[in-house]
N, CA, C, O and CB atoms as a CASP TS submission, in Angstrom:
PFRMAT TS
TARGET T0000
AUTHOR 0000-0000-0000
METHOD Language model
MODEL 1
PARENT N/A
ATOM      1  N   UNK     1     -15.688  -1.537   2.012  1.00  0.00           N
ATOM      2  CA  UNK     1     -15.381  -2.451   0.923  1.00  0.00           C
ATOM      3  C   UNK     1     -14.165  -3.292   1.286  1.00  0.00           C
ATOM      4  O   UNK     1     -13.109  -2.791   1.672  1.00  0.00           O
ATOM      5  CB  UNK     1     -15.136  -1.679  -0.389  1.00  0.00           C
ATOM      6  N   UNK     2     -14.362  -4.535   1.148  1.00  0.00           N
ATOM      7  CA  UNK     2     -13.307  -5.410   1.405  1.00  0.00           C
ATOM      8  C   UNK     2     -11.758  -5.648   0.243  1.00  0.00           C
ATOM      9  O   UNK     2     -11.754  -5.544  -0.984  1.00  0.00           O
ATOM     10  CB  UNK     2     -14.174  -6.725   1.536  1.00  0.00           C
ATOM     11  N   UNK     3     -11.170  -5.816   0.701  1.00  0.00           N
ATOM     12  CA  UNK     3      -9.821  -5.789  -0.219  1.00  0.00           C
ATOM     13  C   UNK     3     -10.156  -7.375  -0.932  1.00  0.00           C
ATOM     14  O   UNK     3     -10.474  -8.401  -0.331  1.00  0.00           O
ATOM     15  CB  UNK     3      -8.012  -5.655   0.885  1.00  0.00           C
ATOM     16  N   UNK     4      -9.984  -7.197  -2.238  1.00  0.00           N
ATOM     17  CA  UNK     4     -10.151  -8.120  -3.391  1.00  0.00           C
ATOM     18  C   UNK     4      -9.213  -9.445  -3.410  1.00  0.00           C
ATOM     19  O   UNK     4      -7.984  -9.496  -3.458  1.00  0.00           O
ATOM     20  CB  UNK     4      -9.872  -7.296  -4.669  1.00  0.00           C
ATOM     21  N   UNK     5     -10.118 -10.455  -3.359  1.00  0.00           N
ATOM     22  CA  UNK     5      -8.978 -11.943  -3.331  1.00  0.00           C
ATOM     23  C   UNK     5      -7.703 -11.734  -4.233  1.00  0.00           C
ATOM     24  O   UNK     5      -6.537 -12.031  -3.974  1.00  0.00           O
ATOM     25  CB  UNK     5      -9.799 -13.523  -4.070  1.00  0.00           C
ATOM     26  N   UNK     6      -8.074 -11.320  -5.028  1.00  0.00           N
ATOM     27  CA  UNK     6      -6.697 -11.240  -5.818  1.00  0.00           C
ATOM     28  C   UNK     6      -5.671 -10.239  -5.630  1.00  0.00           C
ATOM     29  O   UNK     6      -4.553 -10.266  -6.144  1.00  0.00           O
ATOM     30  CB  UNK     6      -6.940 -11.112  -7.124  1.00  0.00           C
ATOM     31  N   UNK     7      -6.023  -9.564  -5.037  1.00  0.00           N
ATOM     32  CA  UNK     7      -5.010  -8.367  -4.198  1.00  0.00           C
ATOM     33  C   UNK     7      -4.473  -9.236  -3.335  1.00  0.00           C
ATOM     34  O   UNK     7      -3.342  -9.666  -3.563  1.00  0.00           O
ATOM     35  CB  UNK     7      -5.752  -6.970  -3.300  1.00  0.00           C
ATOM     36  N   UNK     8      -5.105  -9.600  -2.324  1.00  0.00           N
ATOM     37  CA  UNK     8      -4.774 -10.717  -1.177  1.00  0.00           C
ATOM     38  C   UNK     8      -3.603 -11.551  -1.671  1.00  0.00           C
ATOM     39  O   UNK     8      -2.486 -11.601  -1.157  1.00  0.00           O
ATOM     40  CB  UNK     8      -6.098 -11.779  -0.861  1.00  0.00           C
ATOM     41  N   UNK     9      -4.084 -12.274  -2.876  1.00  0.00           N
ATOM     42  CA  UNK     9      -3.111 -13.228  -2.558  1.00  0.00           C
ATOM     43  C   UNK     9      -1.339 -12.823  -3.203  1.00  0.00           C
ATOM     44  O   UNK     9      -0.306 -13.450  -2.966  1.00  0.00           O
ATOM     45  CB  UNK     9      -3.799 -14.683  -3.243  1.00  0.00           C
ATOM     46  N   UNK    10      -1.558 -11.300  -4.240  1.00  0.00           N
ATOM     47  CA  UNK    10      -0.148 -11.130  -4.148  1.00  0.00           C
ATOM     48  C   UNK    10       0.455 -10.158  -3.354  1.00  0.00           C
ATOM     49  O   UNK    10       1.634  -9.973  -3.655  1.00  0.00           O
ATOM     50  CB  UNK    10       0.300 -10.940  -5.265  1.00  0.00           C
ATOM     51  N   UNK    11      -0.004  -9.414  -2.356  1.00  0.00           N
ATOM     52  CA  UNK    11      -0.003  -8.993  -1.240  1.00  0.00           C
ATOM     53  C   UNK    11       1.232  -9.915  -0.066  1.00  0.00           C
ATOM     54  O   UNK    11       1.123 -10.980   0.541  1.00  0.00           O
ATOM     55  CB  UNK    11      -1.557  -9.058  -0.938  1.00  0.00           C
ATOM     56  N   UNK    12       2.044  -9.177  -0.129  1.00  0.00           N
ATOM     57  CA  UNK    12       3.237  -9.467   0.865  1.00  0.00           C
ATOM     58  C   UNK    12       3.451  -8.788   2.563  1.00  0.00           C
ATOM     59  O   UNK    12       2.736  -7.790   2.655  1.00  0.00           O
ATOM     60  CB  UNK    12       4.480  -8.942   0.002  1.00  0.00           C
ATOM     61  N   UNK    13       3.857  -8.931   3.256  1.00  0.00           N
ATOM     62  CA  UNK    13       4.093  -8.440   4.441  1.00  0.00           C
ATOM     63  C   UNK    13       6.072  -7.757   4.013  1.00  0.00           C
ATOM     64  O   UNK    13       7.122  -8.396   3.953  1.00  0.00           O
ATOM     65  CB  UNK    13       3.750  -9.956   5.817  1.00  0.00           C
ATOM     66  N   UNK    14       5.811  -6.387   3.828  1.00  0.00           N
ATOM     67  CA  UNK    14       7.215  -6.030   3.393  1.00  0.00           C
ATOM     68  C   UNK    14       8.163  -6.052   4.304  1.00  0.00           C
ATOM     69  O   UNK    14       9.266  -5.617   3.974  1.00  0.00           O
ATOM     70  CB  UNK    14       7.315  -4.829   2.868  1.00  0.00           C
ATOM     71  N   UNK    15       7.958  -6.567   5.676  1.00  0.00           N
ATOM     72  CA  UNK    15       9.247  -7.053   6.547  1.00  0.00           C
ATOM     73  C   UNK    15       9.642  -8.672   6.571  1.00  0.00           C
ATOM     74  O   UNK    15      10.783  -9.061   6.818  1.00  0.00           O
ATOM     75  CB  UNK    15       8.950  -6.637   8.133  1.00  0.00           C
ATOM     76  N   UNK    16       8.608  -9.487   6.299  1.00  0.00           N
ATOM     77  CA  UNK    16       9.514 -10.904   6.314  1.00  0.00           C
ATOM     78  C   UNK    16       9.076 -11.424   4.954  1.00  0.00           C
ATOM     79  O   UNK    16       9.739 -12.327   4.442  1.00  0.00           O
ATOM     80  CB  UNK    16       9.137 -12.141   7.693  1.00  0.00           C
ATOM     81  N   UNK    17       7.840 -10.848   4.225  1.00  0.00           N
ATOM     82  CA  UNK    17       8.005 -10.800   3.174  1.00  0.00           C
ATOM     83  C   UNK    17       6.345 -12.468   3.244  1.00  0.00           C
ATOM     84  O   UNK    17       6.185 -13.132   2.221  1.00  0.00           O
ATOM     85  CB  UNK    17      10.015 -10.881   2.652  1.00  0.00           C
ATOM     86  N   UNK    18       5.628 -12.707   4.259  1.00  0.00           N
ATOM     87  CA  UNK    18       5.025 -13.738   4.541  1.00  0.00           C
ATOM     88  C   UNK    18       3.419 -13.235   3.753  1.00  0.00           C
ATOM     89  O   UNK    18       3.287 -12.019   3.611  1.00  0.00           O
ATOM     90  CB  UNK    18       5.161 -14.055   6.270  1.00  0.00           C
ATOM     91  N   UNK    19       2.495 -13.948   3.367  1.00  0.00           N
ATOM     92  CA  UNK    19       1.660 -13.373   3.274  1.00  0.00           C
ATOM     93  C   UNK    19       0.905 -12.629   4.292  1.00  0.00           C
ATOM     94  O   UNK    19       1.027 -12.889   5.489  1.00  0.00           O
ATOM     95  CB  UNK    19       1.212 -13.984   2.779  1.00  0.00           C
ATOM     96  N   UNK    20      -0.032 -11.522   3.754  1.00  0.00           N
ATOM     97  CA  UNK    20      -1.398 -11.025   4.794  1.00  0.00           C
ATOM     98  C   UNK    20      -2.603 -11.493   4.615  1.00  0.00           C
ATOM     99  O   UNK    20      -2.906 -12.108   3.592  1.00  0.00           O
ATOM    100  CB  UNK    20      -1.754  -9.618   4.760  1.00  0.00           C
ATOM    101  N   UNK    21      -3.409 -11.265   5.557  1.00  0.00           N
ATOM    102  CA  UNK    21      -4.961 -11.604   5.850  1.00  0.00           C
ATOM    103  C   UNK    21      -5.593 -10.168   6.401  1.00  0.00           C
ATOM    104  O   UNK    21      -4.873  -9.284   6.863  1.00  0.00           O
ATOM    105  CB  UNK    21      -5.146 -12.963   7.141  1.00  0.00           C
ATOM    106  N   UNK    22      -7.328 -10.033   6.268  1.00  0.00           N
ATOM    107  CA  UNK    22      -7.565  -9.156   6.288  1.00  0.00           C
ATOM    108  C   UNK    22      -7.815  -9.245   7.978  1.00  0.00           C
ATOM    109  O   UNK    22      -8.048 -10.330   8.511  1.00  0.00           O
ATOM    110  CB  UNK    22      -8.429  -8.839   5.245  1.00  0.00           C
ATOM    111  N   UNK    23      -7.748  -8.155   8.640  1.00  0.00           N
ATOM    112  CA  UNK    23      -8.136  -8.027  10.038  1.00  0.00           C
ATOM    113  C   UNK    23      -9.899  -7.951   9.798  1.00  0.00           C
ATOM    114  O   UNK    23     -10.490  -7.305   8.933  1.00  0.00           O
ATOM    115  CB  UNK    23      -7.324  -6.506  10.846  1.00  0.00           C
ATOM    116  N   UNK    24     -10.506  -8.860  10.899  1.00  0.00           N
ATOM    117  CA  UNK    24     -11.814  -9.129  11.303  1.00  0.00           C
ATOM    118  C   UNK    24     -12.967  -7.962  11.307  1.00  0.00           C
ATOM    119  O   UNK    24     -14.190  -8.098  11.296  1.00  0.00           O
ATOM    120  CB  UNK    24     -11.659  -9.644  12.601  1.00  0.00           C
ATOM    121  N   UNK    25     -11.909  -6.379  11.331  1.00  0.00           N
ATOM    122  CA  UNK    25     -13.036  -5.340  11.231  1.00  0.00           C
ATOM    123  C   UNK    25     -12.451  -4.999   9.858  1.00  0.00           C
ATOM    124  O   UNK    25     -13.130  -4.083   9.394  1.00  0.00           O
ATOM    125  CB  UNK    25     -13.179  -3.998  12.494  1.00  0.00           C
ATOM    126  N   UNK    26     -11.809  -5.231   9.303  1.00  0.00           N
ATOM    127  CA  UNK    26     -11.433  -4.818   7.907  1.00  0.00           C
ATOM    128  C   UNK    26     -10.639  -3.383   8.094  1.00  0.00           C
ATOM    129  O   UNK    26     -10.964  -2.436   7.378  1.00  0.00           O
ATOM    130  CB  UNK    26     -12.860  -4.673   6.890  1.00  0.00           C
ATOM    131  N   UNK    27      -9.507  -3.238   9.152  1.00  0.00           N
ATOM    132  CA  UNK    27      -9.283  -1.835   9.418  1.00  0.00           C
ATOM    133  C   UNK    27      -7.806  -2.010   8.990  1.00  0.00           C
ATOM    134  O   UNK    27      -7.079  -1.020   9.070  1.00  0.00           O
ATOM    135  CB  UNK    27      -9.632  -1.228  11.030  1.00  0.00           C
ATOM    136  N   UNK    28      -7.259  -3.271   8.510  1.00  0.00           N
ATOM    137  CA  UNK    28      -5.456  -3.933   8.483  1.00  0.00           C
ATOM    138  C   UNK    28      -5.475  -4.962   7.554  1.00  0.00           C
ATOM    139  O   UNK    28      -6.378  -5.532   6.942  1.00  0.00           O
ATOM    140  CB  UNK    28      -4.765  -4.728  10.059  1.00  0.00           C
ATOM    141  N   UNK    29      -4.099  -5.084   7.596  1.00  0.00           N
ATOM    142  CA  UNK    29      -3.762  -6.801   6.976  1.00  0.00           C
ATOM    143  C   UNK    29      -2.684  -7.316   7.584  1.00  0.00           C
ATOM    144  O   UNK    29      -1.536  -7.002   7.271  1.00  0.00           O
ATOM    145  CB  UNK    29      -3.359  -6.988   5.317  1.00  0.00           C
ATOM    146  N   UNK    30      -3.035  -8.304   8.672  1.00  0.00           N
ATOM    147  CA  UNK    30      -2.136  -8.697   9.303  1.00  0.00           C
ATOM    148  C   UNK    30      -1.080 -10.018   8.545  1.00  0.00           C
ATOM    149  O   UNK    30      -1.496 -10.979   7.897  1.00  0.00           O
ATOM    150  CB  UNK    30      -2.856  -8.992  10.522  1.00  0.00           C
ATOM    151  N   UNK    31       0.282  -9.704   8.855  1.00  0.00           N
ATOM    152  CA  UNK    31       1.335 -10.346   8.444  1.00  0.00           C
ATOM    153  C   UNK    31       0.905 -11.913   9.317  1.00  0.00           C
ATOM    154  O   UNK    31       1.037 -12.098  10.527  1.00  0.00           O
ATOM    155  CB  UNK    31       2.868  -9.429   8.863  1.00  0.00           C
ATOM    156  N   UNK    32       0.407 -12.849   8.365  1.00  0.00           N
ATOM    157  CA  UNK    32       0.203 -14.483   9.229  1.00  0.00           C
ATOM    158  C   UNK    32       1.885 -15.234   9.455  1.00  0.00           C
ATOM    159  O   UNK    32       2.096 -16.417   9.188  1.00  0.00           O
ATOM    160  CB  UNK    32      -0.985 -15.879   7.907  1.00  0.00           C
ATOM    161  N   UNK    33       2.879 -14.356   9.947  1.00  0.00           N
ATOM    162  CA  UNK    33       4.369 -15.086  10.358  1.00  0.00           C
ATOM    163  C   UNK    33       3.849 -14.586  11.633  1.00  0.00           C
ATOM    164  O   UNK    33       3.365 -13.460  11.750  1.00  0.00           O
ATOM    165  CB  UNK    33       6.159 -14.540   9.689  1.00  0.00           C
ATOM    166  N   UNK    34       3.963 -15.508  12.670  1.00  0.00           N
ATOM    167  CA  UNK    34       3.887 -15.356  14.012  1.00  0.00           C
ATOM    168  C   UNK    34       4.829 -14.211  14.783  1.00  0.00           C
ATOM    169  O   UNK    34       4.712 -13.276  15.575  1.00  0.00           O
ATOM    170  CB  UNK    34       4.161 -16.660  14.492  1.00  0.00           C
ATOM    171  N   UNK    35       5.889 -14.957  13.972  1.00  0.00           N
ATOM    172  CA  UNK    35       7.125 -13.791  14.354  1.00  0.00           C
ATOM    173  C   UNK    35       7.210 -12.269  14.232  1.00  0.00           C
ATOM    174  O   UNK    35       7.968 -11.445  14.744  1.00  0.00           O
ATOM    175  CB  UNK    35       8.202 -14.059  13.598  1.00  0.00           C
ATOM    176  N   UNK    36       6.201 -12.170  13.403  1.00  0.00           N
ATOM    177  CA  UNK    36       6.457 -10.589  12.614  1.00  0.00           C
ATOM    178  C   UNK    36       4.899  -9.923  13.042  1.00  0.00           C
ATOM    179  O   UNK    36       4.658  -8.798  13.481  1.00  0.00           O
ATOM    180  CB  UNK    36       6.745 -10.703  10.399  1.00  0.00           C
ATOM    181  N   UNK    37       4.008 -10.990  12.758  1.00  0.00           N
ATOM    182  CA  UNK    37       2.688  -9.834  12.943  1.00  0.00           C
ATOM    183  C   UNK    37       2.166  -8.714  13.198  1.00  0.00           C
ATOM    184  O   UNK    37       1.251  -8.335  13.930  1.00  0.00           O
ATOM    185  CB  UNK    37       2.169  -9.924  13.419  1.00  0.00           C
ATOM    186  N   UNK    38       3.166  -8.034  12.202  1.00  0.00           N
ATOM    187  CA  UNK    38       2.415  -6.108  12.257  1.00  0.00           C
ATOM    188  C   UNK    38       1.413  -6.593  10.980  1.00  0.00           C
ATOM    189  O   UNK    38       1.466  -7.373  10.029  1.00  0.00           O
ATOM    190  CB  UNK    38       3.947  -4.162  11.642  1.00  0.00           C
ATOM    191  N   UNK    39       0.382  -5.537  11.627  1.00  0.00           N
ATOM    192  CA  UNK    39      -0.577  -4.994  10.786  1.00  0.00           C
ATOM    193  C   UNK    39      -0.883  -3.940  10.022  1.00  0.00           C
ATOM    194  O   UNK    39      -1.400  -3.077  10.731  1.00  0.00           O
ATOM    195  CB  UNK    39      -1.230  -4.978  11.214  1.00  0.00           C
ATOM    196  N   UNK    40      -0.814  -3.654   9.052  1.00  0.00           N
ATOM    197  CA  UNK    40      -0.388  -2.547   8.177  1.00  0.00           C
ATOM    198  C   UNK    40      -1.998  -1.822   7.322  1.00  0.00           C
ATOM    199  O   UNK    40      -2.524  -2.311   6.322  1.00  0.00           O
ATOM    200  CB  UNK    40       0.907  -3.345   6.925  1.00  0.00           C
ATOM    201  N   UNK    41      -2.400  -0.800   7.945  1.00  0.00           N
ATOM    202  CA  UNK    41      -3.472  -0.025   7.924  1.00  0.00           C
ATOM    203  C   UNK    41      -3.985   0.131   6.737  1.00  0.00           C
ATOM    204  O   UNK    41      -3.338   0.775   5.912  1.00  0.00           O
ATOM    205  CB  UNK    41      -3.270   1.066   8.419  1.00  0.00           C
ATOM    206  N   UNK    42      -5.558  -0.551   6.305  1.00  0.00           N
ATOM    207  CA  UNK    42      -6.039   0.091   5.187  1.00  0.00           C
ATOM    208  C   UNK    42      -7.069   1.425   5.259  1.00  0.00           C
ATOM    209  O   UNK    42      -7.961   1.584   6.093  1.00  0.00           O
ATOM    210  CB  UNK    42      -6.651  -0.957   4.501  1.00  0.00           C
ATOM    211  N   UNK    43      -6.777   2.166   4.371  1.00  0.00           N
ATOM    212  CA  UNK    43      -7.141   3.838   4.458  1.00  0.00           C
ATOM    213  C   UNK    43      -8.072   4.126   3.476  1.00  0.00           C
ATOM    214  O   UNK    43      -7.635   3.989   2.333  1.00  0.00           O
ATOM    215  CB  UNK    43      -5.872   4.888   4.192  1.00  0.00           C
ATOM    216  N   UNK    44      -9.276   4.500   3.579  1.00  0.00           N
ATOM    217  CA  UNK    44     -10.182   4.167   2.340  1.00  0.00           C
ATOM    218  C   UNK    44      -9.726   3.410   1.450  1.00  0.00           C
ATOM    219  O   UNK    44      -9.105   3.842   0.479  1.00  0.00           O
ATOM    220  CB  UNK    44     -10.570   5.187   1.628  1.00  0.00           C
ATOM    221  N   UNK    45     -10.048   1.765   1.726  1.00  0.00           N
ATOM    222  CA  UNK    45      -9.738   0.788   1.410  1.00  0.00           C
ATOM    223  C   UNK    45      -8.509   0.789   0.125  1.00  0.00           C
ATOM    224  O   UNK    45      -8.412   0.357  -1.024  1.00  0.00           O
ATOM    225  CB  UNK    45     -10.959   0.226   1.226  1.00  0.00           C
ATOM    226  N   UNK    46      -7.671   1.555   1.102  1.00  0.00           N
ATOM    227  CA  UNK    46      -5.778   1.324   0.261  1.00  0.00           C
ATOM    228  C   UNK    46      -5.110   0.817   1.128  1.00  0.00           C
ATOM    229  O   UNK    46      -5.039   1.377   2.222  1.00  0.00           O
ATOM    230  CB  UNK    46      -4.700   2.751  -0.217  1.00  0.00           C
ATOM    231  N   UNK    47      -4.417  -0.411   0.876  1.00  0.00           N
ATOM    232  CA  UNK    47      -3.557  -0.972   1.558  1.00  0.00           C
ATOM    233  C   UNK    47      -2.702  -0.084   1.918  1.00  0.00           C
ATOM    234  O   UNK    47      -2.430   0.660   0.976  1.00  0.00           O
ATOM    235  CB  UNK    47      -3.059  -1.929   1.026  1.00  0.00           C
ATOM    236  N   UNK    48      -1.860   0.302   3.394  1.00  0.00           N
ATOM    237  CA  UNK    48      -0.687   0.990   3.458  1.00  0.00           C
ATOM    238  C   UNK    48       0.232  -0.095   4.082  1.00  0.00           C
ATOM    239  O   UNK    48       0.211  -0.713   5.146  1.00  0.00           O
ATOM    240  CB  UNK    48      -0.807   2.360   4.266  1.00  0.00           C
ATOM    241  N   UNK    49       0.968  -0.081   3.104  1.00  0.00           N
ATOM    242  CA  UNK    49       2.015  -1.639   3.029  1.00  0.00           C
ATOM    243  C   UNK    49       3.424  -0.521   3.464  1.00  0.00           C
ATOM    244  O   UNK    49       4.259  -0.344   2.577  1.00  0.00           O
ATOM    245  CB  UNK    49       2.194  -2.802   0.790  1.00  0.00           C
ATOM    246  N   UNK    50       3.584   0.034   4.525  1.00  0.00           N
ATOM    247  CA  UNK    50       4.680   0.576   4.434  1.00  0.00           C
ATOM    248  C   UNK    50       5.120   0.022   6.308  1.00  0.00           C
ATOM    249  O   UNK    50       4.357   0.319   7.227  1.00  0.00           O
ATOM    250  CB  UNK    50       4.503   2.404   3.863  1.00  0.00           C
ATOM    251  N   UNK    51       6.194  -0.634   6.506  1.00  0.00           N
ATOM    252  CA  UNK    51       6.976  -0.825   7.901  1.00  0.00           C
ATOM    253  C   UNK    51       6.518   0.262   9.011  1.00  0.00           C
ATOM    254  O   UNK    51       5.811   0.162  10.013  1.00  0.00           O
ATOM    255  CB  UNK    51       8.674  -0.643   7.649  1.00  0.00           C
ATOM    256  N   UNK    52       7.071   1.121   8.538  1.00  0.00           N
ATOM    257  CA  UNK    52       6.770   2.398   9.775  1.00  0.00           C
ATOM    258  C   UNK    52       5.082   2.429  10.200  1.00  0.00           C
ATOM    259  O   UNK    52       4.604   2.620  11.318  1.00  0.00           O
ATOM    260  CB  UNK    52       7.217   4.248   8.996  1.00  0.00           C
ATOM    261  N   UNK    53       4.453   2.202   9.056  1.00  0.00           N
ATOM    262  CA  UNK    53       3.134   2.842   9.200  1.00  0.00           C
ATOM    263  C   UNK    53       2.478   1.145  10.090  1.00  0.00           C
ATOM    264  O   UNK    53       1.255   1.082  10.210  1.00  0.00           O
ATOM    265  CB  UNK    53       2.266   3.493   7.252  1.00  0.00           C
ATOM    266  N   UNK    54       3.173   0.134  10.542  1.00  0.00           N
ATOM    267  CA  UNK    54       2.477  -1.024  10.921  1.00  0.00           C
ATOM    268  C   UNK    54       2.419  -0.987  12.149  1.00  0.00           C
ATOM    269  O   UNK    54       3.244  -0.446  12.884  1.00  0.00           O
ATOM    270  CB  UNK    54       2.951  -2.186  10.526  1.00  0.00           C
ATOM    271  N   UNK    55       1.123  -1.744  12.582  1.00  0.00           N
ATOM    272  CA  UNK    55       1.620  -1.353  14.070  1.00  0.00           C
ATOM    273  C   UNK    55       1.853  -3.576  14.711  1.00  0.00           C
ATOM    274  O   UNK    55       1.611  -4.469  13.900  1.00  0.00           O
ATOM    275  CB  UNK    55      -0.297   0.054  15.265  1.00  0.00           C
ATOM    276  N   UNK    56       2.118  -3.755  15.548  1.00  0.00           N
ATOM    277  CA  UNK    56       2.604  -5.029  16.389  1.00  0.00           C
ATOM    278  C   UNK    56       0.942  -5.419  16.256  1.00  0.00           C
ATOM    279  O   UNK    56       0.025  -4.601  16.324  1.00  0.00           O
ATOM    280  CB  UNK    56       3.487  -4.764  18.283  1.00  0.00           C
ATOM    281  N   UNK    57       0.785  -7.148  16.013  1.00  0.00           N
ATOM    282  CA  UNK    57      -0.656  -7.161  16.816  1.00  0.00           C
ATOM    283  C   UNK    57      -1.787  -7.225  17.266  1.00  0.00           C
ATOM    284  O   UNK    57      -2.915  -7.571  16.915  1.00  0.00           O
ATOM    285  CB  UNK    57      -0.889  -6.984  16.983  1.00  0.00           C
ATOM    286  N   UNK    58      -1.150  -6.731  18.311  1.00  0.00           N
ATOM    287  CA  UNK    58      -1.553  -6.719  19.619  1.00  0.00           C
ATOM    288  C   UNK    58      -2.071  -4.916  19.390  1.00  0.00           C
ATOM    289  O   UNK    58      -2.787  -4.420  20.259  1.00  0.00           O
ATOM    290  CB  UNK    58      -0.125  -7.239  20.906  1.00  0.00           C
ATOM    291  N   UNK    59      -1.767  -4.327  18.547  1.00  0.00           N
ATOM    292  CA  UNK    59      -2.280  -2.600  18.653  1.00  0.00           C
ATOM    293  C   UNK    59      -0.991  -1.938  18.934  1.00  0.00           C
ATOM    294  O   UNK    59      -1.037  -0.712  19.030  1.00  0.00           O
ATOM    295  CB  UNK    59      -3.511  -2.140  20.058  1.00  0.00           C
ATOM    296  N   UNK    60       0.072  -2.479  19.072  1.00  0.00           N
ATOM    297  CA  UNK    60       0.906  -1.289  19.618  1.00  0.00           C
ATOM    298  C   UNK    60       1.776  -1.372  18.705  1.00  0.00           C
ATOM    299  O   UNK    60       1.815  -2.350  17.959  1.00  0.00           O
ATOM    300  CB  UNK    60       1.516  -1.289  21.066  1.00  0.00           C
ATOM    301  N   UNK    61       3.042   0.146  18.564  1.00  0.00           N
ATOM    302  CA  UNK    61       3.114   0.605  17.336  1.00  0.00           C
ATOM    303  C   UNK    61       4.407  -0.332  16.815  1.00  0.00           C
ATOM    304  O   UNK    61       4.255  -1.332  17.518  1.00  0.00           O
ATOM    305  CB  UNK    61       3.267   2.276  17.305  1.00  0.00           C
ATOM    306  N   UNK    62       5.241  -0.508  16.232  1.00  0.00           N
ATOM    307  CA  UNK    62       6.128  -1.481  15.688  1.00  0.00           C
ATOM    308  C   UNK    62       7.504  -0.543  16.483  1.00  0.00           C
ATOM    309  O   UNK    62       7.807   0.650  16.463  1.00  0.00           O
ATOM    310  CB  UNK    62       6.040  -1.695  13.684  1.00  0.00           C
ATOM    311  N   UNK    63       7.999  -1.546  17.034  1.00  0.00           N
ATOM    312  CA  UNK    63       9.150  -0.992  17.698  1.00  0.00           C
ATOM    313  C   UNK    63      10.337  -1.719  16.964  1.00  0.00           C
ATOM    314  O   UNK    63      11.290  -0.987  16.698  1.00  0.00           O
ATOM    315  CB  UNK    63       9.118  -1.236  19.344  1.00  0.00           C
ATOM    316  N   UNK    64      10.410  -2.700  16.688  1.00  0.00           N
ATOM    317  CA  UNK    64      11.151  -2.988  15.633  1.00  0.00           C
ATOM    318  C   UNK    64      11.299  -3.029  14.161  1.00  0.00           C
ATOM    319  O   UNK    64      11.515  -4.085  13.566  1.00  0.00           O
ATOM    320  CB  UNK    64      11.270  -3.675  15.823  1.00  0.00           C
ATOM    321  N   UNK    65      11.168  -1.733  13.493  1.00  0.00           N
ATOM    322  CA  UNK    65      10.489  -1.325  12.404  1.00  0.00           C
ATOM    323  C   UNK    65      12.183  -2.043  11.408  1.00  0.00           C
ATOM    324  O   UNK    65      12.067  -2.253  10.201  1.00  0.00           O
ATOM    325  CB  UNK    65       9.880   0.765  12.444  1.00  0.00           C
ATOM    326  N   UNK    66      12.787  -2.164  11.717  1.00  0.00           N
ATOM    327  CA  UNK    66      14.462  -1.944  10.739  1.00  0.00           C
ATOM    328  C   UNK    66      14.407  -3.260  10.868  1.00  0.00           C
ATOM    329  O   UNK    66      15.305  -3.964  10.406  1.00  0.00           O
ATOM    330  CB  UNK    66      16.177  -1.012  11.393  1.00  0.00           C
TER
END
């Protein structure tokens, strides 16, 4: 199940704060700031909007989480 337009659009990226988009297999929501683009894991379709839990990407895990 896909995450709901209206979730989407008040849906934040909680490190720069930019909006998200859904990743192409529906497995994330990637932060659209170039700068920041972690993707932050949806889990039976629950957003997990939490820093630590994002990974860079590219797949790899957020090394600059702070």
């Amino acid at each position: 199940m896909a995450i709901s337009p209206e979730l989407l659009e008040i849906l934040r990226c909680p490190k720069c704060k930019e909006k998200v988009e859904e990743t192409p297999d529906g497995s994330g929501l990637k932060c659209l700031n170039p700068e920041c683009s972690l993707v932050y894991p949806v889990r039976e379709d629950i957003p997990i909007m939490l820093i630590e839990e994002a990974k860079v990407g590219d797949g790899k895990p957020s090394v600059n989480a702070n």
